[in-house]
Structure formats: C-alpha cells, structure tokens
VOTISE-883843 format. One record per residue (C-alpha): x, y, z. Coordinates in pm, 1 decimal, decimal comma, m for minus. Layout:
<pts>
PT/px/py/pz
PT/X/Y/Z
...
</pts>
This chain:
<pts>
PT/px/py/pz
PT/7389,9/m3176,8/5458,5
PT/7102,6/m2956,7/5449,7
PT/7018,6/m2671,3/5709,6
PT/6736,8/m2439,5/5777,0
PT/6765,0/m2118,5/5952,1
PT/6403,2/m1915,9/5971,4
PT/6500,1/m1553,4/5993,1
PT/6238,9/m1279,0/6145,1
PT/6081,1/m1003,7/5991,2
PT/5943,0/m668,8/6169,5
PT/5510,1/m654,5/6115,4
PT/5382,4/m376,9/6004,0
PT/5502,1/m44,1/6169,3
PT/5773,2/m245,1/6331,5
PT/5990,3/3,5/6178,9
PT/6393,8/42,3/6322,4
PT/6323,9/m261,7/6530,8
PT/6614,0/m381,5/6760,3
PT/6860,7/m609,0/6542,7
PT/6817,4/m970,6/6589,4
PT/7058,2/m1261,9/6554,7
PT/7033,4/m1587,6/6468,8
PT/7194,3/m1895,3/6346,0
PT/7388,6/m1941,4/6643,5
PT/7459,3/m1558,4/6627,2
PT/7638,8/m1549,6/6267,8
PT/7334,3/m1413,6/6087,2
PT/7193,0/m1096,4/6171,4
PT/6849,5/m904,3/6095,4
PT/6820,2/m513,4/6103,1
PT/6573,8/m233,6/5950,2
PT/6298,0/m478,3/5965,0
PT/5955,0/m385,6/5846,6
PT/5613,7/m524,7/5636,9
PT/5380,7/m243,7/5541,5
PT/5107,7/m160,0/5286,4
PT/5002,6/87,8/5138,6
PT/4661,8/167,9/5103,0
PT/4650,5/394,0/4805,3
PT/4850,1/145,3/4572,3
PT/4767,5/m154,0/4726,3
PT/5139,1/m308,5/4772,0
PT/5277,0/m496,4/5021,7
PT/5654,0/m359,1/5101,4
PT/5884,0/m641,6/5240,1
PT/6241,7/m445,6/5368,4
PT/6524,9/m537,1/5603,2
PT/6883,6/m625,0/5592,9
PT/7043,1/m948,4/5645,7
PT/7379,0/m975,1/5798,8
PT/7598,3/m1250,0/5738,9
PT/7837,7/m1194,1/6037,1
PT/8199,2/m1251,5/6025,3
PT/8165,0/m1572,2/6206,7
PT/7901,6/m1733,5/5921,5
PT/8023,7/m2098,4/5831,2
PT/7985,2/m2154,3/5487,6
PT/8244,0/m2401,8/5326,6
PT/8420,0/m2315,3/5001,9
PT/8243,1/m2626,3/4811,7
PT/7867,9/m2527,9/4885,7
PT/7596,9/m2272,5/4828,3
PT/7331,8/m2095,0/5037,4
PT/6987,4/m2023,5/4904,0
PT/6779,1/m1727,4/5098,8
PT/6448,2/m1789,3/5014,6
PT/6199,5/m1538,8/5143,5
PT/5840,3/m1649,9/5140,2
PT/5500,2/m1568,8/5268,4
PT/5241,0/m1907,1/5299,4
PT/4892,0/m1919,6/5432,6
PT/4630,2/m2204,3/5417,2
PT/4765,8/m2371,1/5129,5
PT/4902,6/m2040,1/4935,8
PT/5238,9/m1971,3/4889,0
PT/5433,0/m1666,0/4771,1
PT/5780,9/m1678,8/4698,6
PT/5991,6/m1425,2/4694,6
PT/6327,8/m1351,3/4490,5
PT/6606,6/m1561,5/4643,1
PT/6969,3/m1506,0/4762,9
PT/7194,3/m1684,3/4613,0
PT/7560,6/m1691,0/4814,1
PT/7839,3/m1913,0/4686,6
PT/8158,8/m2023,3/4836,4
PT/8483,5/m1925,7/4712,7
PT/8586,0/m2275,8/4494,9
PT/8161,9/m2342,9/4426,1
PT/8144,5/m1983,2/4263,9
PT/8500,0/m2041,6/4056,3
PT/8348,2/m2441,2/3942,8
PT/7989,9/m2199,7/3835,1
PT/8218,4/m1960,0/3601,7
PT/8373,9/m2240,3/3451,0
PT/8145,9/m2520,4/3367,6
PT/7833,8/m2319,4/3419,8
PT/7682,4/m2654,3/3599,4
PT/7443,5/m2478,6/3824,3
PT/7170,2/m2238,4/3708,5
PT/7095,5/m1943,2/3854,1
PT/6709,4/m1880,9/3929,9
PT/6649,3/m1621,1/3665,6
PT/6472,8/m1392,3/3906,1
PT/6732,4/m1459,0/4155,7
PT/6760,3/m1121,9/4400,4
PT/7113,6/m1145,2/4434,6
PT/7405,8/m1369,9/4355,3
PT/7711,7/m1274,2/4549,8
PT/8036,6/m1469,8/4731,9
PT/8076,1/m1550,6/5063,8
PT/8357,8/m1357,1/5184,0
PT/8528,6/m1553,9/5508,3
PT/8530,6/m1361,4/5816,9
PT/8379,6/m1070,3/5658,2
PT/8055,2/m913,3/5760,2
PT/7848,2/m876,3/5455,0
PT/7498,1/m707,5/5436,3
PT/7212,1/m734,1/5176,9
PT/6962,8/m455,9/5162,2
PT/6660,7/m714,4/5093,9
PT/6379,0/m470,8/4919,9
PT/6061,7/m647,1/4793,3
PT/5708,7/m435,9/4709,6
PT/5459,1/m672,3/4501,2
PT/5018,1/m696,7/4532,9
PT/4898,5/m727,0/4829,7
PT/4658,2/m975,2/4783,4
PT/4350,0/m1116,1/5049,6
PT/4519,1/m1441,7/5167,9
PT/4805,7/m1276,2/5260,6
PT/4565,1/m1060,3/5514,6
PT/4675,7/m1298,8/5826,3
PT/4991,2/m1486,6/5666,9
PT/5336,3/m1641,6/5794,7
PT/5664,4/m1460,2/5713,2
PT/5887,9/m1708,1/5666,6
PT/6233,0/m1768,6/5565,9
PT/6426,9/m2050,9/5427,0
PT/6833,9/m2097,7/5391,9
PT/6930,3/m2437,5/5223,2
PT/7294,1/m2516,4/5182,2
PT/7376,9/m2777,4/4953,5
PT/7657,3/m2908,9/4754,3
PT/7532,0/m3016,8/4461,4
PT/7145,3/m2910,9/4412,6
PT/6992,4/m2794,4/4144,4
PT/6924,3/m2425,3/4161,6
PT/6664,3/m2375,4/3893,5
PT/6426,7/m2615,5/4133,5
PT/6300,5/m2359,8/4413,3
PT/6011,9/m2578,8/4473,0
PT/6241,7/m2838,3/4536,6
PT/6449,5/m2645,1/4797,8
PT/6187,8/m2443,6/4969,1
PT/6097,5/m2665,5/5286,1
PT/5752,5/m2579,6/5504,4
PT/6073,0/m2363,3/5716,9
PT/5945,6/m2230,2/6049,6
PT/5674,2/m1909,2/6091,1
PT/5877,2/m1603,4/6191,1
PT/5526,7/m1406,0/6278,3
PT/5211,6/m1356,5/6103,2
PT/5111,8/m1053,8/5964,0
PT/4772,1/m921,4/6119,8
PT/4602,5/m713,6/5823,3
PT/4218,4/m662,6/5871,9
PT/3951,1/m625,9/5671,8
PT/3991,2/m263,7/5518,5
PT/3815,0/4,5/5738,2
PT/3620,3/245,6/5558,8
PT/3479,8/551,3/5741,0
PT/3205,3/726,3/5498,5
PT/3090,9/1086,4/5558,4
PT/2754,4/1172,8/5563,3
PT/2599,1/1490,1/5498,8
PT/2363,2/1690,5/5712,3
PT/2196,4/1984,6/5661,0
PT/2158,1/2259,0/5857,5
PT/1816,7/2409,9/5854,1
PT/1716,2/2773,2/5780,8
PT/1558,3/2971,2/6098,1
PT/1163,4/3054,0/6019,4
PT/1198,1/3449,3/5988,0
PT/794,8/3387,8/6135,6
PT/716,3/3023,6/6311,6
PT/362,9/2983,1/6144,1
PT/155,5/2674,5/6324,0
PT/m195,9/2602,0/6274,4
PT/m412,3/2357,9/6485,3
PT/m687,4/2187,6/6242,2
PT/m982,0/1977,9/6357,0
PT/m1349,8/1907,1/6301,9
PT/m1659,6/1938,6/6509,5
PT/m1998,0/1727,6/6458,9
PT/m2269,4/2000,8/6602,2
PT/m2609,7/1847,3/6616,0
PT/m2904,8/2048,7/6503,5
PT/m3266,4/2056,8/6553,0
PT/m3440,1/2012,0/6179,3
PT/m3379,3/2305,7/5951,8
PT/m3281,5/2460,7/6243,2
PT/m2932,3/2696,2/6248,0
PT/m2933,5/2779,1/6599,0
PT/m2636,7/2663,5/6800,4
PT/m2812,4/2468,6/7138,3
PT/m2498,5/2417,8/7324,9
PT/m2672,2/2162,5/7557,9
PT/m2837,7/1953,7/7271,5
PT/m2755,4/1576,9/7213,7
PT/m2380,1/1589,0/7174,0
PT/m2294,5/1952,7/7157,2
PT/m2172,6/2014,5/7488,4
PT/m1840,2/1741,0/7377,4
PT/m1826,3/1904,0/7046,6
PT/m1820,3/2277,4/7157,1
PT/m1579,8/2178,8/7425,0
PT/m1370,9/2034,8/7171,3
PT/m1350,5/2308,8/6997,8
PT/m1308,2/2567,9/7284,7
PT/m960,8/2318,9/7391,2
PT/m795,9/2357,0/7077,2
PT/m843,6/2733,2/7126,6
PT/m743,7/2741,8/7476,8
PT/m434,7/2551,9/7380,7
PT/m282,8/2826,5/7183,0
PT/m486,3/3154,0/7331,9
PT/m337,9/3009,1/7687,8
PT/23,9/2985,6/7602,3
PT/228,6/3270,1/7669,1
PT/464,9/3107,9/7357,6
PT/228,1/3168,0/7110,0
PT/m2,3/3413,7/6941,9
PT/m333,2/3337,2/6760,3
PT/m341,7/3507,1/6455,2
PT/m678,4/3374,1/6272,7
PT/m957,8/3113,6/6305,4
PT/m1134,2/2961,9/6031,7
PT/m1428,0/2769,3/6048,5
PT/m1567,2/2569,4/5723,7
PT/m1926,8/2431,5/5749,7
PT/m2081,5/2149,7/5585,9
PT/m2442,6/1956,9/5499,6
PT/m2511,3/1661,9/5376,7
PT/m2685,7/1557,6/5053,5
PT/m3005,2/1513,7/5165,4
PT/m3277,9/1718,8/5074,8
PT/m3257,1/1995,3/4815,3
PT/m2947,6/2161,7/4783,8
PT/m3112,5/2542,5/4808,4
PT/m3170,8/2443,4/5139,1
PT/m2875,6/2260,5/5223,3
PT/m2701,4/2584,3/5134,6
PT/m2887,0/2791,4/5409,6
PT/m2836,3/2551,7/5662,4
PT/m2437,9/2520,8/5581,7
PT/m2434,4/2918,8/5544,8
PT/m2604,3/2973,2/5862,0
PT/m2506,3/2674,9/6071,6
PT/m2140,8/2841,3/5976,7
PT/m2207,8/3154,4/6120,5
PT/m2356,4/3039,0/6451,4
PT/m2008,7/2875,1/6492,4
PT/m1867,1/3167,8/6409,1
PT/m2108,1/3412,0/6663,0
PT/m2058,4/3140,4/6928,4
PT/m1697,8/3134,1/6924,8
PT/m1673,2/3545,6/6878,5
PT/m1912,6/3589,2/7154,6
PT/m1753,3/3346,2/7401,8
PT/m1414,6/3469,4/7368,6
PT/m1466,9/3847,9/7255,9
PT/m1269,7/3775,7/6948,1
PT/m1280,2/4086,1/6719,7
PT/m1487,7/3937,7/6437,3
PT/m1191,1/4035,1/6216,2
PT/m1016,2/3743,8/6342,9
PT/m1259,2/3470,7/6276,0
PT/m1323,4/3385,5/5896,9
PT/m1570,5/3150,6/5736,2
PT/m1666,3/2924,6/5418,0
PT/m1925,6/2663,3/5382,5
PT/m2052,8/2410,9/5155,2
PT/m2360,5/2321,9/5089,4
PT/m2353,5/1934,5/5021,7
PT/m2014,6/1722,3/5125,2
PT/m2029,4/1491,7/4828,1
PT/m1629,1/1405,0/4851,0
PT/m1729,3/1258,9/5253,2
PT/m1980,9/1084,4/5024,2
PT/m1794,2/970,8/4730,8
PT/m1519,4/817,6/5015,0
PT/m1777,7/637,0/5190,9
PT/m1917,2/422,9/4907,7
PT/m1564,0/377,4/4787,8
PT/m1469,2/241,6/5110,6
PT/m1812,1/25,2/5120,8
PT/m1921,7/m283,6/5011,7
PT/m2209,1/m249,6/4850,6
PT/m2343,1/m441,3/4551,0
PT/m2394,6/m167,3/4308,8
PT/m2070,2/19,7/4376,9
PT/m1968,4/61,8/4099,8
PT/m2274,5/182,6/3925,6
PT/m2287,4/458,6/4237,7
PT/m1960,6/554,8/4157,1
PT/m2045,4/637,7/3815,0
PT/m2352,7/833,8/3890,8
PT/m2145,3/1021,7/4124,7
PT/m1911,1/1131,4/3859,6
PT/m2164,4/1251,8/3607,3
PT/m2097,5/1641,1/3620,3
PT/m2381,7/1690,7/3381,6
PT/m2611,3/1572,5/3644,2
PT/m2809,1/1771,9/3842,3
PT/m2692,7/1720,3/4207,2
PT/m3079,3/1706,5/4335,6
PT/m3168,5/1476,0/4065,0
PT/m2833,6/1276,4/4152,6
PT/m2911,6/1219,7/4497,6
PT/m3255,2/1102,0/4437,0
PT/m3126,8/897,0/4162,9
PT/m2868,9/752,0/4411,0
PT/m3175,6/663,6/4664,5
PT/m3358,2/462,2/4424,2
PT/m3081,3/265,9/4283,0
PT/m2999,6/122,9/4626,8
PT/m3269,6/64,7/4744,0
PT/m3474,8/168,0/5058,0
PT/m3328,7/m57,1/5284,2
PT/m2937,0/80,1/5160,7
PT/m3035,3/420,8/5156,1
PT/m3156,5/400,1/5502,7
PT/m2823,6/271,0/5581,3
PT/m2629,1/580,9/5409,9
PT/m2898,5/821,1/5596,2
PT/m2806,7/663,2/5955,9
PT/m2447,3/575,8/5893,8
PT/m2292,4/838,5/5641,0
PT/m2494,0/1147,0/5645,8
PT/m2456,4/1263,4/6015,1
PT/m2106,3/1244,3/5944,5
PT/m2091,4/1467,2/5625,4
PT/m2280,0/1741,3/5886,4
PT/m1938,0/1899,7/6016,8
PT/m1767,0/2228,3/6112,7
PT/m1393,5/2201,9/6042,8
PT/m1169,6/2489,7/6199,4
PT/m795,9/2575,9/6146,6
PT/m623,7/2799,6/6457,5
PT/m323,5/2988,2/6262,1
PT/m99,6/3099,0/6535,2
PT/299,7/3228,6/6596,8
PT/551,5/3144,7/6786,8
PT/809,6/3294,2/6939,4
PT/1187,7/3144,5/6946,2
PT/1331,5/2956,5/7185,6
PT/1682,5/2936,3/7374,5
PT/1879,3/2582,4/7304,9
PT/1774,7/2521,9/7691,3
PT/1456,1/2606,3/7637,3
PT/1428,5/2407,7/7360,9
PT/1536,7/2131,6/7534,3
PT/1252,2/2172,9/7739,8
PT/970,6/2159,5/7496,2
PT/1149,9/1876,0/7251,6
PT/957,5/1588,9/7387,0
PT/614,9/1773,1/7557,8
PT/536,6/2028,3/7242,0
PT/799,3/1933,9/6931,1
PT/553,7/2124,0/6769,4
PT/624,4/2474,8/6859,8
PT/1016,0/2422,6/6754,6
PT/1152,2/2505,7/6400,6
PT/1344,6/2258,0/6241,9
PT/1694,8/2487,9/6310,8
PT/1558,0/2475,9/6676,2
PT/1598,5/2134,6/6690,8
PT/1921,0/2110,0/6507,9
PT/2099,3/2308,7/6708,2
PT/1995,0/2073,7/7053,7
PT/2161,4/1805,8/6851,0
PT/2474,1/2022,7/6793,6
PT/2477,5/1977,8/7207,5
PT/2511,2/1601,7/7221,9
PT/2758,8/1398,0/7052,6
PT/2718,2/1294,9/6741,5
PT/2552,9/917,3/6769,6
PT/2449,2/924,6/7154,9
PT/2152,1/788,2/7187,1
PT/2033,1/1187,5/7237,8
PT/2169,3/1302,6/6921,3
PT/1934,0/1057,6/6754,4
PT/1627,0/1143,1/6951,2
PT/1649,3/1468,5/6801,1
PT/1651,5/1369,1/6443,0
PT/1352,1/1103,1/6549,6
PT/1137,8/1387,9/6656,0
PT/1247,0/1588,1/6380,7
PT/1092,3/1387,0/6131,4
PT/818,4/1275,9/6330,2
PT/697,3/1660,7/6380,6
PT/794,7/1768,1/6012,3
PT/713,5/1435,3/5822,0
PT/731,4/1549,6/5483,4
PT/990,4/1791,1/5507,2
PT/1272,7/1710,1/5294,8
PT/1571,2/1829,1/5544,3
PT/1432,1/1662,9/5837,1
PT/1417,3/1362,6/5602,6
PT/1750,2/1428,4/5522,3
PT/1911,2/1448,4/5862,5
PT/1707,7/1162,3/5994,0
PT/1817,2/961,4/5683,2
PT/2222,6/1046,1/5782,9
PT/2129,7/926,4/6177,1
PT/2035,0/636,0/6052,1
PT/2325,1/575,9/5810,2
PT/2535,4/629,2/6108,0
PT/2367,6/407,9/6317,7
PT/2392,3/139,8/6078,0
PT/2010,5/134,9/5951,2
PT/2025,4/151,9/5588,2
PT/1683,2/57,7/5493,4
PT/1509,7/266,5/5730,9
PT/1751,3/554,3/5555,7
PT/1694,5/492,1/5235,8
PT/1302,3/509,6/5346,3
PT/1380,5/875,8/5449,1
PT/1631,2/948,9/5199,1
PT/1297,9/915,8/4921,9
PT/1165,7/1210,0/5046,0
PT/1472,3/1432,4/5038,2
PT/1556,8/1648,3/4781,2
PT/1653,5/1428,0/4517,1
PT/1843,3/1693,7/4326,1
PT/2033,1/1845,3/4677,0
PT/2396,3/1751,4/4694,0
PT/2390,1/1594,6/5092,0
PT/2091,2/1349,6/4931,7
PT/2320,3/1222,8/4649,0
PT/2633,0/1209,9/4908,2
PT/2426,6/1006,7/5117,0
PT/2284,0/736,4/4905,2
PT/2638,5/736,4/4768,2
PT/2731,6/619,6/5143,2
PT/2484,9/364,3/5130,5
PT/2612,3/216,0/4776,7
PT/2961,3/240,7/4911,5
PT/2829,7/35,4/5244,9
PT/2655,0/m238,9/5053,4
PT/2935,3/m243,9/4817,8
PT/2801,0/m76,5/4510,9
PT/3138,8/63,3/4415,1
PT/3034,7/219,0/4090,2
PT/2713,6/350,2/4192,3
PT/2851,4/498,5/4477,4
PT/3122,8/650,5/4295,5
PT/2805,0/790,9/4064,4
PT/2654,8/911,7/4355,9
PT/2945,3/1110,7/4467,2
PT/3036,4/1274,6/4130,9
PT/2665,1/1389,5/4150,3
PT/2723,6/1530,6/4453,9
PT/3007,5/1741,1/4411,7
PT/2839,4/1872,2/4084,3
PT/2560,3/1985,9/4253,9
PT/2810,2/2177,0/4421,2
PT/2918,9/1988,0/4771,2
PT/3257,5/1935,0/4762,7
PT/3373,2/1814,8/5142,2
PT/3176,4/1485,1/5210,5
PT/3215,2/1334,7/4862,1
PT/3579,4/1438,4/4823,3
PT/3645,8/1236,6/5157,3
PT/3393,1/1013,5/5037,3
PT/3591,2/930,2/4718,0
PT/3904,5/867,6/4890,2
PT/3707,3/566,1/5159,6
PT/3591,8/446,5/4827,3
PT/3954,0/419,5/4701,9
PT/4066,1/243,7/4980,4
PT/3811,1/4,3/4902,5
PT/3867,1/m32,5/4529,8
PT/4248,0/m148,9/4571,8
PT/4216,6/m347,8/4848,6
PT/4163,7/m752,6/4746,6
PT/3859,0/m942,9/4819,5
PT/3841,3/m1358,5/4864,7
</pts>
C-alpha cells in the first residue's frame, strides 16, 4: 500500500511560522522557511518535521521523505528521508537487500510512540525556473521497493505553495553634479543689424528704406538689459561690415565709417559715455560670401570655391575675376541676392547680473532662464522631489539655456536616466566631461540597465578612480545582485 502525505513549507520570510500538522495530525511541521540570498545566490530550504507519537508506521515497511521543488516540466529533488521500521531496519543490516540512496539526508528508525524530529537543512543554486515554483513533498511507504529508484517513488505529490521570487530589482545610482556659483554672472546679448545706406554714403538716415526696423532692433536689445533693474550693462560692441564690391580701399572707409555712425548714433541716443561703446570693422565680408556659394547651386561652384581660396590673389583682382567667371547674368544674382546681406552691423551687449533668491528664481526659470546661473537652477531642483515632473523641468531648461555646458549636460543626462530615457541620455552624456567621475558612473548605469555587465563594471572602476567613490560603490553592489542572480 502506498501513501502520500504533501507536507508545507513557510515562503520566503515566513520565518517562526505557526506549527502545522498533518497526516491526520501524526506529522508535524515547525521553523518553516525558503529564502535566498542575494549576495551568494542560494536558495535555503529549513524546517523541522515531526513525526508525532501517534505516526503509524508498521515494523515491516519504510517511509521515504522526498522533498522536491517542480515547475513547468523541471524538477529538483532534494536529499530524502529515509525512516525504517523496527524488523525492516534489522532485515537491511542483515541481508543488505535494500539500498540506501547514496545522498540520502538521513536514515533513521521509527521509534513507536515516540516523537521524533528532523532538523531538515537544504541550501543549493538558486536557479531561474525555480523563480515561481511548487514546494512539494512526497512520503511513500512501501514494503518492498527499491530504494535506489527515486524517480520511481517520487509521484507528481500535491503543491504545498509556490514560491513568488521576481525578477531581481536593481536600483542604480546616478550621479549629479552640483554646479559652482558664478563669482560674476557675465551675459551678453548678440545680434545683427542690416542699415541701408545712400551710395558711398556713411551717414546714418534713420528714416531711410529699412532703417527705422533695423535701428529699432537694435535700440530693443539695449532696452532689454539697460531697463532691468537685474542687470547691469557693462559694454557694447558694434562690428561693421561691406561687401565685396567695388575696391576694397573704399570698402574700408565705408565699413570704418558706417561703424562709427552706429557707434555716434547709439552714444548720442542714450548718452552712453563713449568709453562704453567699442568698435571693429571689416572691410569686405568674404566668409558671408564664401557660405553663400557653398550653400548655392551654381554650375561653376567649384571653380568659385577655388578662386576664393587663392591667398596669393589680390582680393580686387579676385572679385572681378569672380564676376567674369559667372557670368553677367550670375553676378547680377550675387549683387541682388548676397551682397546686401554681407552689408551688416553686428553688436554684442555684455551685461551682469545680480543673484537671485531660490523664490526668486523660481520666478524667472521659465520667463528669463537666461539671467540664472547654472547653481541657481540647481538649487530650485533641490526644492522638488527628485523625479516630479518639476524636478525635470529644471534640468530641461538647464540644458536648453546652457547647451554646451558639460554639467548641465550632465545633470540633464542623470534626469533622463531616471526617467527611463537612455538614448536621449546618452545624447547628453556626449557632451559631458568624458574624463569626470559622475560621467563614467553614469554611462556605467546605462551599461548596467541594458545589461552590459562588464562594461558597466568598467565604467564604475573608472569612476571611482577618478576619484568618486559613493555612486559606483553602491553601483557595484546593484551590479552584484545582478551577476548572481540566474537568467532563462
């Protein structure tokens, strides 16, 4: 006759459980528990099985315990129990007809009306198709099976519970930087004006053609700063240009002195102290030129090109050279489409800034990022918690107002880790400092994340030799977790 009994075992954490009984209450279950750890990676299988004074076992037969853990097809057996009665154990001694399973956890003899307790201890690899399978337990009791064949005796038993591991949860650090504060916040306002001139002429007309837009222009990028009780102007410049056309002695009186009618005109209209307003000119803009038959399509191209490259060449003779190789119907073309546009005035407005409060900050983040240093900024972040939807509006604006800077790259790059947006980091991340510890941490993150193990370990190692220690310590030990914990 052959009987099952399924006994339970405690899940994970299920540690000092209350004591079970089954079998018709002669076998009892204490001290229950299934953990793993995830340094080593083992799965620890403990409790203690009570055979309770009132456990039938006849003197001619012999229990098998066999633990076991099964899951969509795979099975893993554990060491068995073996328990004899009293005249089965004496027949074993003497004839030596039954085997015992080699690995066999225990062989012992029932003792009648005796409460007898086995301290079951298993710890073996966890491994991944055990992540969400059945404890189970079978008891066969025989008279005259064959020990050796545990495949034989282990029956499909009944599931106890099912262990519930998931997937192993890595939480990465990444690394922000903090910026420096500006000991002087140094802005500058740049643009370029298109004044229109009477031939040869260097007098400023402000009402001629389309001067009155273009000094207006001009006058609202001053206003913008001279307005602002925030900031401070602190210099002007104002570079002139001509275009090729015509000789360039001339070109370079009319860039001089078209220059310095900017420069009255904006001195005069705001009583600047001329001390604040500095100029520079030049007489021919041949790099607006050079960009506009590079961006062209014209037939000889190439050949322009070439001319335009010749530093021997006189740029008089150049220019006229230019002319003929087009053609009159091409040049006319450059002289109506490209020239006017190589006429110009560009001006930079250097200016300060004074610091700002976190609330005030706040204030000006979205209507003038610009007047907020990058530590400004940070510390508004510091306000919100770390991956609201305001904490990342910061670092957005950060690197929209400081685009090549290599912390706001940085910190934008470690929002976006965090958010989950690895390409879009690794986009900011390439214009970090390559060399800076909080870089390497972070595309160690991302390795880690796409599963990169080694080069993420690389990256890590990196970082804590270019002297961070925190994030890639911590960083090391998610990576760990990872290493020893078994993949399908």
């Amino acid at each position: 006759m052959k009987k099952i009994i399924c006994i339970f075992f405690g899940l994970l954490l299920v540690l000092g459980a209350k004591a079970q009984t089954l079998y018709n209450n002669q076998v009892r279950i204490e001290k229950q528990s299934v953990t793993r750890n995830e340094d080593t990676n083992l799965l620890s299988i403990d409790m203690d099985i009570v055979m309770q004074e009132n456990l039938d076992l006849t003197s001619n037969h012999v229990a098998m315990l066999i633990p076991f853990l099964e899951a969509n097809g795979r099975t893993k057996v554990l060491p068995p129990i073996v328990v004899y009665g009293r005249k089965r154990e004496i027949v074993h001694q003497r004839n030596n007809t039954d085997m015992v399973p080699e690995d066999a956890y225990v062989v012992m003899r029932r003792k009648r009306h005796e409460e007898q307790t086995v301290n079951y201890r298993q710890q073996f690899p966890f491994e991944a198709w055990m992540r969400n399978a059945a404890v189970k337990l079978n008891i066969d009791v025989c008279g005259c099976c064959d020990l050796k064949e545990e495949g034989a005796l282990l029956s499909t038993g009944e599931e106890i519970t099912r262990m519930d591991f998931a997937q192993v949860k890595i939480n990465p650090v990444v690394s922000y930087i903090v910026p420096q504060a500006e000991a002087v916040k140094r802005r500058a306002i740049e643009g370029n004006a298109f004044l229109d001139f009477p031939v040869n002429k260097i007098i400023i007309y402000p009402t001629y053609r389309n001067n009155t837009i273009e000094l207006a222009k001009i006058r609202a990028s001053i206003d913008s700063v001279r307005n602002d009780d925030k900031t401070i102007i602190t210099g002007i410049k104002i570079h002139g240009y001509a275009s090729p056309e015509g000789g360039y002695a001339n070109n370079t009186r009319l860039a001089k002195g078209r220059t310095q009618s900017l420069v009255d005109y904006v001195t005069s209209y705001y009583k600047f102290d001329r001390s604040l307003i500095t100029s520079d000119h030049t007489p021919e803009d041949w790099a607006g030129f050079r960009k506009y038959i590079v961006d062209s399509s014209f037939e000889k191209k190439d050949a322009i090109l070439k001319l335009m490259d010749d530093t021997g060449l006189n740029l008089d003779k150049k220019e006229r050279q230019i002319a003929q190789m087009v053609g009159p119907a091409v040049y006319r073309k450059i002289l109506d489409d490209c020239y006017p546009a190589l006429r110009h005035s560009d001006y930079t407005i250097n200016y300060t800034v004074r610091g700002f409060t976190v609330e005030e900050s706040k204030d000006l983040l979205k209507k003038s990022p610009h007047l907020l240093s990058l530590q400004e900024m940070y510390r508004i972040a510091e306000t919100y918690q770390p991956g609201s939807e305001e904490f990342n509006e910061v670092f957005r604006i950060a690197v929209d107002t400081f685009s090549n800077d290599p912390i706001a790259n940085l910190n934008a790059a470690a929002m976006e880790i965090e958010k989950g947006d690895l390409s879009t980091a690794k986009e900011y991340l390439a214009k970090a400092d390559p060399q800076a510890g909080e870089t390497l941490n972070n595309l160690g993150v991302i390795a880690l994340t796409e599963g990169d193990l080694d080069a993420a370990e690389r990256y890590f190692n990196a970082a804590k030799a270019a002297g961070l220690t925190t994030q890639p310590d911590a960083n090391l030990r998610e990576l760990k977790k990872k290493r020893v914990y078994p993949v399908d």
